[in-house]
FIZARO-753405 format. One record per atom (N, C-alpha, C): residue number from 1; chain; atom name; x, y, z. Coordinates in steps of 0.2 Angstrom, whole numbers. Example, Ala and Ser with C-alpha at 12.3 -4.5 7.8 and 13.67 -1.06 7.14 Angstrom:
BEGIN
<site pos="1" unit="A" site="N" c1="66" c2="-28" c3="39"/>
<site pos="1" unit="A" site="CA" c1="62" c2="-22" c3="39"/>
<site pos="1" unit="A" site="C" c1="66" c2="-16" c3="39"/>
<site pos="2" unit="A" site="N" c1="64" c2="-11" c3="35"/>
<site pos="2" unit="A" site="CA" c1="68" c2="-5" c3="36"/>
<site pos="2" unit="A" site="C" c1="64" c2="0" c3="39"/>
//
This chain:
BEGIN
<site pos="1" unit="A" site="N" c1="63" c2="550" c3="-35"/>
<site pos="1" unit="A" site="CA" c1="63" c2="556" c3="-31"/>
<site pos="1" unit="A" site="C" c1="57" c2="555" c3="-26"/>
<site pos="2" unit="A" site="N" c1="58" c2="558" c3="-18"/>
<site pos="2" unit="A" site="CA" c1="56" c2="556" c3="-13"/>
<site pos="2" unit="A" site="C" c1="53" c2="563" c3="-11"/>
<site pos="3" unit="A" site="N" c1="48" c2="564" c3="-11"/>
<site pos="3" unit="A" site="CA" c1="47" c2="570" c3="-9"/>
<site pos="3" unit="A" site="C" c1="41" c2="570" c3="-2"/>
<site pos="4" unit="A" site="N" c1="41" c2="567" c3="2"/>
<site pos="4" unit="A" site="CA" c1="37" c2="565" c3="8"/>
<site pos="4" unit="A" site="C" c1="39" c2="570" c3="13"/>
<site pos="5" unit="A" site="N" c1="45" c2="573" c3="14"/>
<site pos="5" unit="A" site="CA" c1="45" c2="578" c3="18"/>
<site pos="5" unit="A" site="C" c1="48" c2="585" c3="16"/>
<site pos="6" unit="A" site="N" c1="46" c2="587" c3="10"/>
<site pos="6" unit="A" site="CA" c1="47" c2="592" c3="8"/>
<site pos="6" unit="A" site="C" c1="40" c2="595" c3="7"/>
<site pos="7" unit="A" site="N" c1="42" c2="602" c3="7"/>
<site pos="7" unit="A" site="CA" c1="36" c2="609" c3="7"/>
<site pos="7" unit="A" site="C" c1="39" c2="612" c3="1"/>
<site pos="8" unit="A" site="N" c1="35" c2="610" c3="-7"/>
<site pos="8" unit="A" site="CA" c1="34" c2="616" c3="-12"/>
<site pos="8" unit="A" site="C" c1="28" c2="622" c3="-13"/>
<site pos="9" unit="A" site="N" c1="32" c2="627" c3="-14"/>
<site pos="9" unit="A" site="CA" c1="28" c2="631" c3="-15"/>
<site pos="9" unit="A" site="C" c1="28" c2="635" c3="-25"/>
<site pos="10" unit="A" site="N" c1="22" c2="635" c3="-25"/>
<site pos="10" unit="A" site="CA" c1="21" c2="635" c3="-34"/>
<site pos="10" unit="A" site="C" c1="15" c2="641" c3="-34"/>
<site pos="11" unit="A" site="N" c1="19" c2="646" c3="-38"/>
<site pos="11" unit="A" site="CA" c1="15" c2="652" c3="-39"/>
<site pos="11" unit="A" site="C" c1="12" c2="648" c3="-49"/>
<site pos="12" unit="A" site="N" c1="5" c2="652" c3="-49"/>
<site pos="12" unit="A" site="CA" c1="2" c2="651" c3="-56"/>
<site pos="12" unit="A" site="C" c1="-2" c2="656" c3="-56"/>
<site pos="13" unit="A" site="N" c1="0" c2="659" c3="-62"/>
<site pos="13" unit="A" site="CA" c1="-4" c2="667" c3="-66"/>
<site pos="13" unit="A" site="C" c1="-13" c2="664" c3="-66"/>
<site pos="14" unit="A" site="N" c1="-17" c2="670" c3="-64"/>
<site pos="14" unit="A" site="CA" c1="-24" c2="667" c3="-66"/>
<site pos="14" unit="A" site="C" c1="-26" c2="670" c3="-72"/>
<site pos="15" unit="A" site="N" c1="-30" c2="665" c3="-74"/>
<site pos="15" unit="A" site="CA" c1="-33" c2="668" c3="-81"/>
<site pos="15" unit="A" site="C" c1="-40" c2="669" c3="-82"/>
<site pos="16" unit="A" site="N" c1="-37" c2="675" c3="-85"/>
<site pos="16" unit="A" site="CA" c1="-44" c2="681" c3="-88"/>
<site pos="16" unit="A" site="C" c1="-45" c2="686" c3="-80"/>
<site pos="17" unit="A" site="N" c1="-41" c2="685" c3="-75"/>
<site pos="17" unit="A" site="CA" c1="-42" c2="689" c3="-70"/>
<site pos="17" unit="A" site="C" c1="-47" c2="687" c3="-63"/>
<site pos="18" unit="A" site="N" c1="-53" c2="681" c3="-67"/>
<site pos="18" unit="A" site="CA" c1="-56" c2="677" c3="-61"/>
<site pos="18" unit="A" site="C" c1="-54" c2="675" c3="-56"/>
<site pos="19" unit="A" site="N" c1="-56" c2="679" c3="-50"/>
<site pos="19" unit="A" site="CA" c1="-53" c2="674" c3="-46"/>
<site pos="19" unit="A" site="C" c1="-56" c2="673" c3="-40"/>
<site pos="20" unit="A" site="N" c1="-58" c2="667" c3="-35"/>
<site pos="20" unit="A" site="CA" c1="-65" c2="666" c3="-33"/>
<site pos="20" unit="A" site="C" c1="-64" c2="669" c3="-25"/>
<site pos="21" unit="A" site="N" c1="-68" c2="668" c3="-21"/>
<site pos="21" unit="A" site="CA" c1="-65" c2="670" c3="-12"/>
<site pos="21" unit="A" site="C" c1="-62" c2="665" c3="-11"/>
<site pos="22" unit="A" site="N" c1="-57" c2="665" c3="-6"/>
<site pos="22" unit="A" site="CA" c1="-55" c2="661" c3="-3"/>
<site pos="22" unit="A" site="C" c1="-57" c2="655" c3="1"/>
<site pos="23" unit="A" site="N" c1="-63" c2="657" c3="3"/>
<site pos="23" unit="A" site="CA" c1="-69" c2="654" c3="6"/>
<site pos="23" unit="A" site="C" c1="-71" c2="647" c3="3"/>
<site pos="24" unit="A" site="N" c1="-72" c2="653" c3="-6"/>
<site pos="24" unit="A" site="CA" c1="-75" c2="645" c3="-10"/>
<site pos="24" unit="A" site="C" c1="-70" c2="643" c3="-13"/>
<site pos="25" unit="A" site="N" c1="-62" c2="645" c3="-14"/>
<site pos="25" unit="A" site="CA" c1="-58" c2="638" c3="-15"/>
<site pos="25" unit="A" site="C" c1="-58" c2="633" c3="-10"/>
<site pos="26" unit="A" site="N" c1="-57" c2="635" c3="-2"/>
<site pos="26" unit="A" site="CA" c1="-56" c2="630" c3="1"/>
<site pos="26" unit="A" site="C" c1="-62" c2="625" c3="1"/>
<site pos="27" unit="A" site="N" c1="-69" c2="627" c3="0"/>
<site pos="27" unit="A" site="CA" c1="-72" c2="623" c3="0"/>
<site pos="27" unit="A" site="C" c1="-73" c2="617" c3="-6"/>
<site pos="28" unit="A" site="N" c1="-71" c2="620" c3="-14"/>
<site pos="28" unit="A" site="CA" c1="-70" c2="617" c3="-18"/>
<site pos="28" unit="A" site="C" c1="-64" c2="612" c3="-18"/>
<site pos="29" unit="A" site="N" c1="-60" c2="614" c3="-17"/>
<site pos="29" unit="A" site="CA" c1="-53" c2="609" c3="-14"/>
<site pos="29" unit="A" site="C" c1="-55" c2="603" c3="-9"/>
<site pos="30" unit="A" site="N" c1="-57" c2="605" c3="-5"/>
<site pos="30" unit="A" site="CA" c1="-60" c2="602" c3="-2"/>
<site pos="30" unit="A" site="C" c1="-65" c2="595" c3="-4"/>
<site pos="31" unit="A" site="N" c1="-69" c2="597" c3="-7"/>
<site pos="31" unit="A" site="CA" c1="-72" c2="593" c3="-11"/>
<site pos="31" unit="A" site="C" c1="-69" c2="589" c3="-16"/>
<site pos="32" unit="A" site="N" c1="-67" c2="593" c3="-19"/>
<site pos="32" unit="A" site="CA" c1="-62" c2="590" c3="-24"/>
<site pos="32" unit="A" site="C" c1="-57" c2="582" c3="-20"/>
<site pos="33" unit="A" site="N" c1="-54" c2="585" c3="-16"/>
<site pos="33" unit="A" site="CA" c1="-48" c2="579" c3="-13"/>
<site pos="33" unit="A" site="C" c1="-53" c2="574" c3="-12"/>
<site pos="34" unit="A" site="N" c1="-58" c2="576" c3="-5"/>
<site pos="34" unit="A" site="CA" c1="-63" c2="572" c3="-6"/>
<site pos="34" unit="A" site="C" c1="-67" c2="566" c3="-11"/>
<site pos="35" unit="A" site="N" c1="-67" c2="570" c3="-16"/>
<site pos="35" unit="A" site="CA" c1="-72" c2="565" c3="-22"/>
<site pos="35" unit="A" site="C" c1="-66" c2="560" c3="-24"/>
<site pos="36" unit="A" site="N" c1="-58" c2="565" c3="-27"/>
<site pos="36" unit="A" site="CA" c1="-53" c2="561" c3="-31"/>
<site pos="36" unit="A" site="C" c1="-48" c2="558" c3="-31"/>
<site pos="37" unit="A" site="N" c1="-48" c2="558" c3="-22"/>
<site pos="37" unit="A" site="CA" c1="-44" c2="555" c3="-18"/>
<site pos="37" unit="A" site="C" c1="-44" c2="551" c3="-14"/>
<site pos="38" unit="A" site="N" c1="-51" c2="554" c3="-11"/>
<site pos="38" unit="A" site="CA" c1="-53" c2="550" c3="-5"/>
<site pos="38" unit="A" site="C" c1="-51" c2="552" c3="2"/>
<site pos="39" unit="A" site="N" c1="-47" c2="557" c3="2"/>
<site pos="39" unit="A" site="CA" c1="-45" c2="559" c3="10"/>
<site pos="39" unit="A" site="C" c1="-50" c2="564" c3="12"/>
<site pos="40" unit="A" site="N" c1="-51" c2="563" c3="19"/>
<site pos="40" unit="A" site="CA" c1="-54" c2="568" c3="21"/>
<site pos="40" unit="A" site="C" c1="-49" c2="570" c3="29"/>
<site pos="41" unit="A" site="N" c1="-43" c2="568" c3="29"/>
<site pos="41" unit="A" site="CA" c1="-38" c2="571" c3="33"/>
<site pos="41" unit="A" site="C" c1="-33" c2="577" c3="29"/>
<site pos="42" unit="A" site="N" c1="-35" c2="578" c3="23"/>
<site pos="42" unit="A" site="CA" c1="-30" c2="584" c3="23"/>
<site pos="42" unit="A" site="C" c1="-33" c2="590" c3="22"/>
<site pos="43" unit="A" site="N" c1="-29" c2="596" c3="26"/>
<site pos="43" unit="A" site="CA" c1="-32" c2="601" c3="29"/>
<site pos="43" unit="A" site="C" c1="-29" c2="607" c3="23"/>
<site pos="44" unit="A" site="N" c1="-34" c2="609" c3="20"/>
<site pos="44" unit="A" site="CA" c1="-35" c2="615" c3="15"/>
<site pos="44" unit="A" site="C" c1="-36" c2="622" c3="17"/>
<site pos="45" unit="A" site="N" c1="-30" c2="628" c3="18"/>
<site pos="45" unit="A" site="CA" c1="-30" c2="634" c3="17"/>
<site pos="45" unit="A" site="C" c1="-30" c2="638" c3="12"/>
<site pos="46" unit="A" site="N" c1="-33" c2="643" c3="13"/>
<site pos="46" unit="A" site="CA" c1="-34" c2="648" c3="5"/>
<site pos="46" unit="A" site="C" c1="-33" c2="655" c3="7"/>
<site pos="47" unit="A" site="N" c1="-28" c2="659" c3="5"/>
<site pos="47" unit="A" site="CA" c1="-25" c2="667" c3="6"/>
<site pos="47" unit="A" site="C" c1="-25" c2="669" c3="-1"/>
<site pos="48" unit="A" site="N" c1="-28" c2="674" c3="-3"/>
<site pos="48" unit="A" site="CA" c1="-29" c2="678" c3="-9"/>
<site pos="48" unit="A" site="C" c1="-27" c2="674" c3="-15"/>
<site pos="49" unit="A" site="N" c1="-31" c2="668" c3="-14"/>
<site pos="49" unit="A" site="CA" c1="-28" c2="664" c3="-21"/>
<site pos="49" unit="A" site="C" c1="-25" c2="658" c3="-20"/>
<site pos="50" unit="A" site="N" c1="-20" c2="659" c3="-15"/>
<site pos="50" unit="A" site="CA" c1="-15" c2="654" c3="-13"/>
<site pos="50" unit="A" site="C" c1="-17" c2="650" c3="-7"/>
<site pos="51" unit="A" site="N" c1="-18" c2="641" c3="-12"/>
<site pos="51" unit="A" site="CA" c1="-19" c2="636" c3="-8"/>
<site pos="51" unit="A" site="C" c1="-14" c2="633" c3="-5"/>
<site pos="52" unit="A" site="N" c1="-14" c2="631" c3="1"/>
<site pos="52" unit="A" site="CA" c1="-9" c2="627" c3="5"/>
<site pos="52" unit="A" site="C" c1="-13" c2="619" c3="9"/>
<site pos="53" unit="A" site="N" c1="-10" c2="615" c3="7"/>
<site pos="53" unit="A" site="CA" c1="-13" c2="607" c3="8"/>
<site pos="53" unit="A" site="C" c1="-8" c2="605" c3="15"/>
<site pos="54" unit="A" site="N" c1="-12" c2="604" c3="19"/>
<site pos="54" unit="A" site="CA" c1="-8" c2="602" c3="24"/>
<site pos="54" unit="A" site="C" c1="-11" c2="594" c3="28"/>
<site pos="55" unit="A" site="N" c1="-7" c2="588" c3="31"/>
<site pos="55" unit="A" site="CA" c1="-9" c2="582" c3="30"/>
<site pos="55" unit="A" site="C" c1="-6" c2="577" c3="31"/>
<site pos="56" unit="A" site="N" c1="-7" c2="572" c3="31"/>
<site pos="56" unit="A" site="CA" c1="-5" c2="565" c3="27"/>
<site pos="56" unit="A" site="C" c1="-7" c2="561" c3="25"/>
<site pos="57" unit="A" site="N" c1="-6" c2="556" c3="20"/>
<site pos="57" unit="A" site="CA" c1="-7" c2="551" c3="16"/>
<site pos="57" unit="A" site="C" c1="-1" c2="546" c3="14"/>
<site pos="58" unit="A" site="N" c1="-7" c2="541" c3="12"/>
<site pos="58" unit="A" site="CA" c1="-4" c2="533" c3="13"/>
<site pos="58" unit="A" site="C" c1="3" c2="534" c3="7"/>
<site pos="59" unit="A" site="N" c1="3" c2="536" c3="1"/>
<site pos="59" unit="A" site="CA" c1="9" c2="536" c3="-5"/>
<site pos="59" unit="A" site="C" c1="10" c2="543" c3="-6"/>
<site pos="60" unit="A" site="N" c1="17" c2="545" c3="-10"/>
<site pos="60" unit="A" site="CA" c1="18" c2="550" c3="-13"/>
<site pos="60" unit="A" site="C" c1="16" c2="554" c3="-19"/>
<site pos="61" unit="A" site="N" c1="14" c2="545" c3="-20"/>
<site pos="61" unit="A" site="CA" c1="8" c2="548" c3="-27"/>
<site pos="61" unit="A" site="C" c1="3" c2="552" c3="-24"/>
<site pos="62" unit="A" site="N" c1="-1" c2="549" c3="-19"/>
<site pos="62" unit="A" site="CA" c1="-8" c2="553" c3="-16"/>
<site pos="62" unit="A" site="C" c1="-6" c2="560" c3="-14"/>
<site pos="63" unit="A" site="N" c1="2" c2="561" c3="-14"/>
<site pos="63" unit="A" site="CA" c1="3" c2="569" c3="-11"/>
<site pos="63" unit="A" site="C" c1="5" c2="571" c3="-17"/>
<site pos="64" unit="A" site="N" c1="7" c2="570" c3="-22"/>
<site pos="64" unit="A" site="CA" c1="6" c2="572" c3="-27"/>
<site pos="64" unit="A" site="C" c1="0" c2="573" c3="-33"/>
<site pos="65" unit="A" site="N" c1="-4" c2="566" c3="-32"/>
<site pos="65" unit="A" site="CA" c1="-11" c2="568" c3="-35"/>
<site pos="65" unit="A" site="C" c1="-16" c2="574" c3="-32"/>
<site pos="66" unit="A" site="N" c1="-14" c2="575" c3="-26"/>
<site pos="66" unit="A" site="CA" c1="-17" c2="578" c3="-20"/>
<site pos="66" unit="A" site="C" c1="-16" c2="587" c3="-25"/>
<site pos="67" unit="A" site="N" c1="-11" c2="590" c3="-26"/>
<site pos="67" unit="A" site="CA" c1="-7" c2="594" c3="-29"/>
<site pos="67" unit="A" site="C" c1="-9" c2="595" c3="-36"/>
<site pos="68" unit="A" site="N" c1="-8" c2="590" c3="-38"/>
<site pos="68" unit="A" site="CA" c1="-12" c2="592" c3="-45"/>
<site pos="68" unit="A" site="C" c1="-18" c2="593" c3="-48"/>
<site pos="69" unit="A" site="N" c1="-22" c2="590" c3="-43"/>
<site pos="69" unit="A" site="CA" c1="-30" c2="589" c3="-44"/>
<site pos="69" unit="A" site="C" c1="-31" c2="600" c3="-39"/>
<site pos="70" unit="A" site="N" c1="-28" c2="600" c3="-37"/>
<site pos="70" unit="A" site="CA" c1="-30" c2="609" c3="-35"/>
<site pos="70" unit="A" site="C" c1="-26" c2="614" c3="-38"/>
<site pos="71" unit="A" site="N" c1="-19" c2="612" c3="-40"/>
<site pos="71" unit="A" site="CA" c1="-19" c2="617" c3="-46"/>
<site pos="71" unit="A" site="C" c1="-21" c2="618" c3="-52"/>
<site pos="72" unit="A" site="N" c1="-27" c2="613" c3="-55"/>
<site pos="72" unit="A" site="CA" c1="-31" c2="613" c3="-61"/>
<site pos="72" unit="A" site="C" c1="-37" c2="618" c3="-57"/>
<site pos="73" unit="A" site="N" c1="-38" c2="617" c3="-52"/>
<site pos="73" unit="A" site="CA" c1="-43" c2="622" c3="-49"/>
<site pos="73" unit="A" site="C" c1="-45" c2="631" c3="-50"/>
<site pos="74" unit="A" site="N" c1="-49" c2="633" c3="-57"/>
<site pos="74" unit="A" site="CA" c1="-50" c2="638" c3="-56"/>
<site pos="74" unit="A" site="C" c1="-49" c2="643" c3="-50"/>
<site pos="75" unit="A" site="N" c1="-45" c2="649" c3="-49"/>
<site pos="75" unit="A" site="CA" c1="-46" c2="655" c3="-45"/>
<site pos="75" unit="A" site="C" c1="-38" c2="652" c3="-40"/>
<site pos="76" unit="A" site="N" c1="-36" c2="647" c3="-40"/>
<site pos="76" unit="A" site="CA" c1="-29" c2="647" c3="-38"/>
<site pos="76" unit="A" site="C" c1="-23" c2="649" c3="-40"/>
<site pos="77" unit="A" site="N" c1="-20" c2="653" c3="-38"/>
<site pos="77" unit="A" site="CA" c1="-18" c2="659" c3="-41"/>
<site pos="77" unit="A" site="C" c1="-8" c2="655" c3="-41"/>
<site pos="78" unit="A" site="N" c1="-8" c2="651" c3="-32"/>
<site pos="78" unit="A" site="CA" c1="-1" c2="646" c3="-31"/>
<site pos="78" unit="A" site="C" c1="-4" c2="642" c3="-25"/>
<site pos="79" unit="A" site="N" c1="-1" c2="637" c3="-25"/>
<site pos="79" unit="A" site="CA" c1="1" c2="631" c3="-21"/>
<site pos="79" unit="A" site="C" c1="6" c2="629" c3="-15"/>
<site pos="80" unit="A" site="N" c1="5" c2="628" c3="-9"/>
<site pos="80" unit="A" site="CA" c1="10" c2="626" c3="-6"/>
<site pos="80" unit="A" site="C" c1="8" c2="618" c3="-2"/>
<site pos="81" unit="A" site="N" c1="11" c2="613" c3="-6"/>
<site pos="81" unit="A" site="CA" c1="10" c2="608" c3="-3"/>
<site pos="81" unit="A" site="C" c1="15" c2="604" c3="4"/>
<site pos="82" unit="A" site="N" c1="14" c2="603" c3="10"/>
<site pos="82" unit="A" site="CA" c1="13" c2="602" c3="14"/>
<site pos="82" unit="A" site="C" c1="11" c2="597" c3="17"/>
<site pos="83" unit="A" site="N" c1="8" c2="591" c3="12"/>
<site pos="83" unit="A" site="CA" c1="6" c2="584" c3="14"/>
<site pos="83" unit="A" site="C" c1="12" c2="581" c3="16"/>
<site pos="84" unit="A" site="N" c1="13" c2="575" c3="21"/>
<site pos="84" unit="A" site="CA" c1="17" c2="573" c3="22"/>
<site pos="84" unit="A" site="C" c1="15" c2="565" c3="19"/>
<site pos="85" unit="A" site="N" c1="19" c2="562" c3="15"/>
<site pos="85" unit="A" site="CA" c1="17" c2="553" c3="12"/>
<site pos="85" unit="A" site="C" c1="20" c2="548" c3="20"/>
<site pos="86" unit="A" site="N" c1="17" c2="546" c3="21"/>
<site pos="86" unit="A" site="CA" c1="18" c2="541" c3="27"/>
<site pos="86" unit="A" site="C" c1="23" c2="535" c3="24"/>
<site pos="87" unit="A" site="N" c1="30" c2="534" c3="26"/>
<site pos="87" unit="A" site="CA" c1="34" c2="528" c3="24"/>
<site pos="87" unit="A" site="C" c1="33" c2="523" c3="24"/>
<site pos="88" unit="A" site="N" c1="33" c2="518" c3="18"/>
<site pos="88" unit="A" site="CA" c1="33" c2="512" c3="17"/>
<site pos="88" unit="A" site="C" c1="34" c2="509" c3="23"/>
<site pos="89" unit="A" site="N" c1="30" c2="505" c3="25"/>
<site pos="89" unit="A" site="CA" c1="31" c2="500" c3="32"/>
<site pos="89" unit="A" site="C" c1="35" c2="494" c3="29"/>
<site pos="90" unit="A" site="N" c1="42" c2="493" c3="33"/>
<site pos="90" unit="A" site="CA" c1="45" c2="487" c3="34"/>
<site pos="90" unit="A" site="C" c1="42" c2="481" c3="35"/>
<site pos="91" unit="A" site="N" c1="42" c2="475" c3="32"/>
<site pos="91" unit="A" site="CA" c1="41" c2="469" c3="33"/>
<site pos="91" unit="A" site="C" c1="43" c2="467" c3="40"/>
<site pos="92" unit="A" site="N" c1="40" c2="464" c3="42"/>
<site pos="92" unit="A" site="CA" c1="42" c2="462" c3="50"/>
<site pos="92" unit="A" site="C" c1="41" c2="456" c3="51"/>
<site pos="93" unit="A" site="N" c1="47" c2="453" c3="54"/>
<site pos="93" unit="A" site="CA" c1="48" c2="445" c3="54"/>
<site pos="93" unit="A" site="C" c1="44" c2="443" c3="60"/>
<site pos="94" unit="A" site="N" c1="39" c2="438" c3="60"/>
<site pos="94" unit="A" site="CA" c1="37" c2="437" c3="66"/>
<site pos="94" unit="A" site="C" c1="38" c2="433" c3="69"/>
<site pos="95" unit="A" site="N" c1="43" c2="433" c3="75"/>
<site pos="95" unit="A" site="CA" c1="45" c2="428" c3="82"/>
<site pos="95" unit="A" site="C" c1="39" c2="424" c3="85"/>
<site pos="96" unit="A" site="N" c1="41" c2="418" c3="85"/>
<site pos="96" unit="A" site="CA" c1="37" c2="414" c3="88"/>
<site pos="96" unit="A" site="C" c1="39" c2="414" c3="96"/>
<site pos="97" unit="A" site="N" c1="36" c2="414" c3="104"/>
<site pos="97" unit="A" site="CA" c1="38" c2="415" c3="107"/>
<site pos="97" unit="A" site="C" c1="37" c2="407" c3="109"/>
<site pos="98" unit="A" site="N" c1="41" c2="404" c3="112"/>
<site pos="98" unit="A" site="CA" c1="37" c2="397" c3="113"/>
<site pos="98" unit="A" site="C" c1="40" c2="395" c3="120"/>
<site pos="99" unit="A" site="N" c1="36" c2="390" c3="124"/>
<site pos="99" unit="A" site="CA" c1="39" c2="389" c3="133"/>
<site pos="99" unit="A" site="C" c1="45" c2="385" c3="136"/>
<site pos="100" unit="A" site="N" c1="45" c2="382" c3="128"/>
<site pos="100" unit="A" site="CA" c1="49" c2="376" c3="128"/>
<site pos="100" unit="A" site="C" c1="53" c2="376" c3="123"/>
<site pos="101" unit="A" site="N" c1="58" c2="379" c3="121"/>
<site pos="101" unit="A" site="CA" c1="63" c2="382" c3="116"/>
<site pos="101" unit="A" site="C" c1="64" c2="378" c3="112"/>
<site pos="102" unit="A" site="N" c1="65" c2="372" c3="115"/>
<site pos="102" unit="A" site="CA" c1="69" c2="364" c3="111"/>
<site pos="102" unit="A" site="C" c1="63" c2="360" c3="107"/>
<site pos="103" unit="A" site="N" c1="54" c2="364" c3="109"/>
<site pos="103" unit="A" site="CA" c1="49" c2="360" c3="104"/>
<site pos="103" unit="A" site="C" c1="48" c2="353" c3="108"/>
<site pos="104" unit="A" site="N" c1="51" c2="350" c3="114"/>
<site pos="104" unit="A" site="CA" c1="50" c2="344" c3="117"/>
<site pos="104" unit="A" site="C" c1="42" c2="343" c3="119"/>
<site pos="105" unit="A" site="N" c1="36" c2="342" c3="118"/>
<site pos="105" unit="A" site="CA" c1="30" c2="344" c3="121"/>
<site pos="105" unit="A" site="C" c1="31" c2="341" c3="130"/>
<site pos="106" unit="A" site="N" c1="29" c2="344" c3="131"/>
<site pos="106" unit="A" site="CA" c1="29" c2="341" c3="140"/>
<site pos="106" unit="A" site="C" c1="28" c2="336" c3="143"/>
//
């Protein structure tokens, strides 16, 4: 399953009723992709709880690690992931351009 150009959205009940500003999830999220991922291109939103990733990244694993490392995130209430995975790049046959077609040296 290919999910490089789709946008889910995941609501998740909090618990015990904590729940932090939205100030410091973005920050903690933030850090978080940072430490456990290593992007420091995707761009983190936070409204009453609800985190939104927005971005790209080199695989689909990374936009899905990306997702699951902030929905473990205390005080995130839902999720809208919005990373875009960047497509496998095609192999690309390399032409040789040469002056003399036939290889006859001059």
């Amino acid at each position: 399953m290919n999910n490089t150009g789709f946008s889910k959205q995941i609501e998740i009940t909090p618990i015990l009723g904590w729940v932090l500003s939205d100030d410091e999830l973005v920050i903690r999220a933030r850090s978080l992709l940072r430490w456990k991922i290593r992007y420091n291109s995707i761009h983190v939103e936070a409204e009453k709880g609800h985190v939104t990733l927005l971005g790209q990244v080199d695989s689909s694993s990374d936009r899905d690690a990306a997702e699951q490392i902030i929905r473990k995130l205390s005080g995130v209430v839902g999720i809208t992931n919005r990373i875009y995975a960047l497509p496998k790049a095609v192999g690309h046959k390399r032409i040789k351009a040469f002056s003399n077609p036939q290889g006859i040296p001059p």
